[in-house]
C-alpha positions as CSV (number, residue, x, y, z in Angstrom):
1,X,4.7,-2.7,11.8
2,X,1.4,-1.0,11.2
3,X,0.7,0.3,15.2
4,X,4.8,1.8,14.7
5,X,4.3,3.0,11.5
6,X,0.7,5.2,12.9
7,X,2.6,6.4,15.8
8,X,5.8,7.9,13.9
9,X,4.3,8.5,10.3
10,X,1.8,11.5,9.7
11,X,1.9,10.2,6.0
12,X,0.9,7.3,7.1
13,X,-2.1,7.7,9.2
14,X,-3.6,10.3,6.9
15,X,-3.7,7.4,3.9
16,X,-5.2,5.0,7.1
17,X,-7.7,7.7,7.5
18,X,-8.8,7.8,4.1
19,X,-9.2,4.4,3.8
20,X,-11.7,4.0,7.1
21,X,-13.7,6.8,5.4
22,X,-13.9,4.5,2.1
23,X,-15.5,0.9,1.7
24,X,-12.7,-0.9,1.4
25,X,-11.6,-3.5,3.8
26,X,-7.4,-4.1,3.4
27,X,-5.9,-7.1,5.0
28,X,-2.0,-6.9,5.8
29,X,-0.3,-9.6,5.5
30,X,4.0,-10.5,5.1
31,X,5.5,-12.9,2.8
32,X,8.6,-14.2,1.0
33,X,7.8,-13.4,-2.8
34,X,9.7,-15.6,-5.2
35,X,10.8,-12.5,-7.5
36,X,13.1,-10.4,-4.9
37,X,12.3,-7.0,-7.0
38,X,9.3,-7.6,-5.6
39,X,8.6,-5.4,-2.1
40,X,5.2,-5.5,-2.0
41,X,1.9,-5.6,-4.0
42,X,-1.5,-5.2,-4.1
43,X,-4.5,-7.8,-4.8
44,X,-7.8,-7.7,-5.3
45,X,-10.1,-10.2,-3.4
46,X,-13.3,-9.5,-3.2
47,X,-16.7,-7.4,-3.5
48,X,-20.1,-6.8,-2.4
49,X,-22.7,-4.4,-3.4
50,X,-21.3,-2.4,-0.6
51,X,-17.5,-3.4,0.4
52,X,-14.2,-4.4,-1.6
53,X,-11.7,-6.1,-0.2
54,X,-7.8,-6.0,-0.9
55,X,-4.6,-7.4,0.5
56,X,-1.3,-5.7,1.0
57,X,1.4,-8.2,0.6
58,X,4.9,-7.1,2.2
59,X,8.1,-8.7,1.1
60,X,9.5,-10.3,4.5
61,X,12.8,-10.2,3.8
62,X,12.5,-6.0,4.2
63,X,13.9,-4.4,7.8
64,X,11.2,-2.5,9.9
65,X,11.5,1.1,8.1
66,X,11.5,-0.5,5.0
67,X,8.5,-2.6,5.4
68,X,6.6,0.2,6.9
69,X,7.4,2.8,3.9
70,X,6.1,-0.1,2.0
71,X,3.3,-0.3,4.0
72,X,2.3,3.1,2.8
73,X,3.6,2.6,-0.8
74,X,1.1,-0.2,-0.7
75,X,-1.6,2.0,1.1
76,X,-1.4,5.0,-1.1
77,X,-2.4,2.0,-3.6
78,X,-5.2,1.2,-2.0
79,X,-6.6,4.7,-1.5
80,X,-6.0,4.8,-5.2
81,X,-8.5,1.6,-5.8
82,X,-10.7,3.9,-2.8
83,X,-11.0,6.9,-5.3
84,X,-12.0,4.6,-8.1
85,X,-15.4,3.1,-7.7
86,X,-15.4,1.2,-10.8
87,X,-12.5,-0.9,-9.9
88,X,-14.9,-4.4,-8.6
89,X,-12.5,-7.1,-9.7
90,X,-8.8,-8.4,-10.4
91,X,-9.4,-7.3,-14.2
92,X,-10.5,-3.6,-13.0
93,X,-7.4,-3.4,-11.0
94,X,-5.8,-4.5,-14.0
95,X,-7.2,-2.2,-16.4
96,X,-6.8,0.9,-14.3
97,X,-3.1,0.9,-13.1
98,X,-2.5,-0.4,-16.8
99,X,-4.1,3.1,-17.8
100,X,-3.1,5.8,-15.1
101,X,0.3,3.6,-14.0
102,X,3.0,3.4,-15.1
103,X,5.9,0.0,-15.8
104,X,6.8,-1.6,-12.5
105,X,9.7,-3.4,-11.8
106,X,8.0,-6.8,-13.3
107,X,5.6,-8.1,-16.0
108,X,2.3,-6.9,-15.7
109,X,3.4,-4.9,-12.6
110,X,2.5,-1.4,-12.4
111,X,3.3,1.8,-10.2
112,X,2.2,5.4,-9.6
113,X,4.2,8.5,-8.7
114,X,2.1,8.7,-5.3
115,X,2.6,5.4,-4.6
116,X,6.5,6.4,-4.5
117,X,5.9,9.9,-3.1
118,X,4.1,8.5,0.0
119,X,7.4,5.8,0.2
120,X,9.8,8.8,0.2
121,X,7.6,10.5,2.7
122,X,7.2,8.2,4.6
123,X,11.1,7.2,4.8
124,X,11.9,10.6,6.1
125,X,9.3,10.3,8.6
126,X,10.7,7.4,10.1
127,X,14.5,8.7,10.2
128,X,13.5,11.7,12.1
129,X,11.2,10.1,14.4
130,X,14.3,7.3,15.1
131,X,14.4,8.1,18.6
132,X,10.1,8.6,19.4
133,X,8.9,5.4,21.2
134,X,5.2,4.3,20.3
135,X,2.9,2.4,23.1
């Protein structure tokens, strides 16, 4: 999923870029999420002095386009958190996408119109590159 959606998705790579550049570390991972409006989300783990760590949770149920427009959803996200030094913990997450996101699709569950934009984006990326094959 993430190799395809490099080779095919400028949107894509350009959020992957940012995030080397930044000192996070994001761990992908797929899973069934017992609340099917969910797609995807976004956790906090951990933090040194020097690194954060988050995990990208994609809903497994999804077909490859849409789990790799999630991907990015869930990457624009992360630069988001990248951008946003103070965010250390779960609670800083919290606070921050309770005060520049807006309602998600579940309690306590927040979104942001980039988050969505880069989905779009990437979306139409991957129905006009349909027919590139990646190595």
């Amino acid at each position: 999923m993430i190799r395809e959606g490099l080779c095919v998705s400028p949107t894509l790579r350009a959020l992957a870029d940012r995030l080397d550049a930044s000192d996070l570390t994001v761990h992908v991972s797929v899973k069934r999420f017992p609340d099917r409006r969910l797609a995807g989300g976004l956790r906090f783990l951990a933090a040194t002095p020097t690194d954060r760590v988050l995990l990208i949770e994609i809903a497994f149920g999804l077909d490859r386009y849409a789990r790799i427009a999630m991907l990015g959803h869930e990457l624009q996200h992360a630069v988001e958190v990248a951008e946003t030094a103070q965010i250390r913990d779960k609670e800083g997450l919290r606070r921050f996408y309770a005060s520049h996101g807006v309602a998600g699709a579940i309690e306590r569950g927040y979104e942001t119109h980039a988050a969505l934009r880069a989905e779009i984006a990437i979306r139409k990326e991957l129905a006009r590159a349909s027919h590139q094959q990646c190595s």
